[in-house]
ZARO-147461 format. One record per residue (C-alpha): residue in one letter; x, y, z. Coordinates in steps of 0.1 Angstrom, whole numbers, plus 5000, padded with zeros to 4 digits. Example, Ala and Ser with C-alpha at 12.3 -4.5 7.8 and 13.67 -1.06 7.14 Angstrom:
<rs>
aa  east  north  up
a  5123  4955  5078
s  5137  4989  5071
</rs>
This chain:
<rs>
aa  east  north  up
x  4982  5152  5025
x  4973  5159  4990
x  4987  5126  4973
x  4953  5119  4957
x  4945  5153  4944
x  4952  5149  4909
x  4949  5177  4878
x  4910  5168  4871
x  4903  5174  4908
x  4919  5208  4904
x  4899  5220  4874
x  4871  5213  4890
x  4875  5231  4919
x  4890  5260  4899
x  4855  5256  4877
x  4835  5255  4912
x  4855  5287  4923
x  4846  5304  4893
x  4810  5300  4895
x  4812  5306  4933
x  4831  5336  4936
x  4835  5346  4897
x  4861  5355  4880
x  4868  5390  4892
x  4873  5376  4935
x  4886  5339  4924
x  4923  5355  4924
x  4918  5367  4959
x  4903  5337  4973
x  4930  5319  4958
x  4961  5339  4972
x  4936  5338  5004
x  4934  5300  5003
x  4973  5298  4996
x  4980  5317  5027
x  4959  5299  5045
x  4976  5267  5040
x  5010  5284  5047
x  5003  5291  5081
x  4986  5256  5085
x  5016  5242  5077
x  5035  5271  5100
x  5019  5259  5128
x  5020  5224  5123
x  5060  5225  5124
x  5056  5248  5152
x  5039  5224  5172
x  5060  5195  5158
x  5092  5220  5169
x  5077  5229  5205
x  5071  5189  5215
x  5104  5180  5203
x  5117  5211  5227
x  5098  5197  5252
x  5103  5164  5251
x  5142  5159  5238
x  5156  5128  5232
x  5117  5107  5246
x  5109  5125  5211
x  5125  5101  5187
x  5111  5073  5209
x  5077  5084  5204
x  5083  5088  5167
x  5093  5053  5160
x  5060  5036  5163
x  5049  5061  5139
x  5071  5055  5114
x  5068  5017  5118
x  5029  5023  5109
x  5039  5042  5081
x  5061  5012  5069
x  5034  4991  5066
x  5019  5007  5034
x  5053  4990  5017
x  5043  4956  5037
x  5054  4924  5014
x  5041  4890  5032
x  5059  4873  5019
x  5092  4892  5031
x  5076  4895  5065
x  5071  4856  5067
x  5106  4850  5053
x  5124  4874  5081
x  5100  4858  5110
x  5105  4823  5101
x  5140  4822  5087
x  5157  4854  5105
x  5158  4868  5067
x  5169  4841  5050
x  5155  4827  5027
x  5155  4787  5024
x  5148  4786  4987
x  5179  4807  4976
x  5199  4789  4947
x  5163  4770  4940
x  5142  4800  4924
x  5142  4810  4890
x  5153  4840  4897
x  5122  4860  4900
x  5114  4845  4941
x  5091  4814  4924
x  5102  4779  4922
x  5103  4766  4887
x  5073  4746  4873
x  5076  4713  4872
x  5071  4692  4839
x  5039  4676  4834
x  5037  4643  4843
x  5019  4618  4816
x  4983  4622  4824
x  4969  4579  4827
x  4949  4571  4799
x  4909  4574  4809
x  4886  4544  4795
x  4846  4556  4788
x  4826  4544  4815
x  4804  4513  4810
x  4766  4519  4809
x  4756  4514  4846
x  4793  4517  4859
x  4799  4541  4885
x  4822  4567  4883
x  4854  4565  4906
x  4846  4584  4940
x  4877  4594  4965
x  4862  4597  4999
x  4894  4611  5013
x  4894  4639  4983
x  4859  4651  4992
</rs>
């Protein structure tokens, strides 16, 4: 819940709370705010505790989908495409280098390219464009 809360976001609610409530309440509201939270948090796994009573073993069905949404913040395409399309493996093992790329392939010899003749036309590739 609080993974993007960082240090510089809690100085600045600690400067807010000192010019909000000053420095002689700011402790209260702070053990106030802490115990708040706590009995969030009680009542959340209450809850979670009561429909797991309720609903047994349907429970960890219900959870699943859950968690599979939660696996998609680590989603890797290319993983994904490589388990769909080759049951998870991979046709280019043994033909990486090692870090999932196939290794570059040496340049070719460029042909030589002549200036072109005043009033010459350049070369055009209709299937290219």
């Amino acid at each position: 819940m609080f993974d993007s809360v960082g240090w510089p976001e809690i100085l600045v609610l600690i400067v807010v709370g000192l010019f909000v409530l000053g420095p002689e309440r700011l402790p209260q509201g702070a053990a106030w705010l802490g115990r708040t939270i706590r009995q969030v948090k009680e009542y959340a796994t209450g809850a979670r505790e009561q429909i797991r009573s309720e609903l047994g073993p349907e429970f960890d069905e219900l959870r699943k989908p859950l968690e599979d949404l939660r696996s998609i913040r680590n989603f890797n395409p290319r993983s994904a495409v490589t388990k769909h399309l080759f049951d998870g493996e991979n046709p280019l093992d043994g033909l990486t280098n090692g870090d999932g790329y196939l290794p570059k392939p040496p340049d070719l010899p460029k042909p030589p390219q002549r200036p072109l003749a005043p009033g010459e036309r350049p070369p055009y590739d209709s299937d290219a464009t």
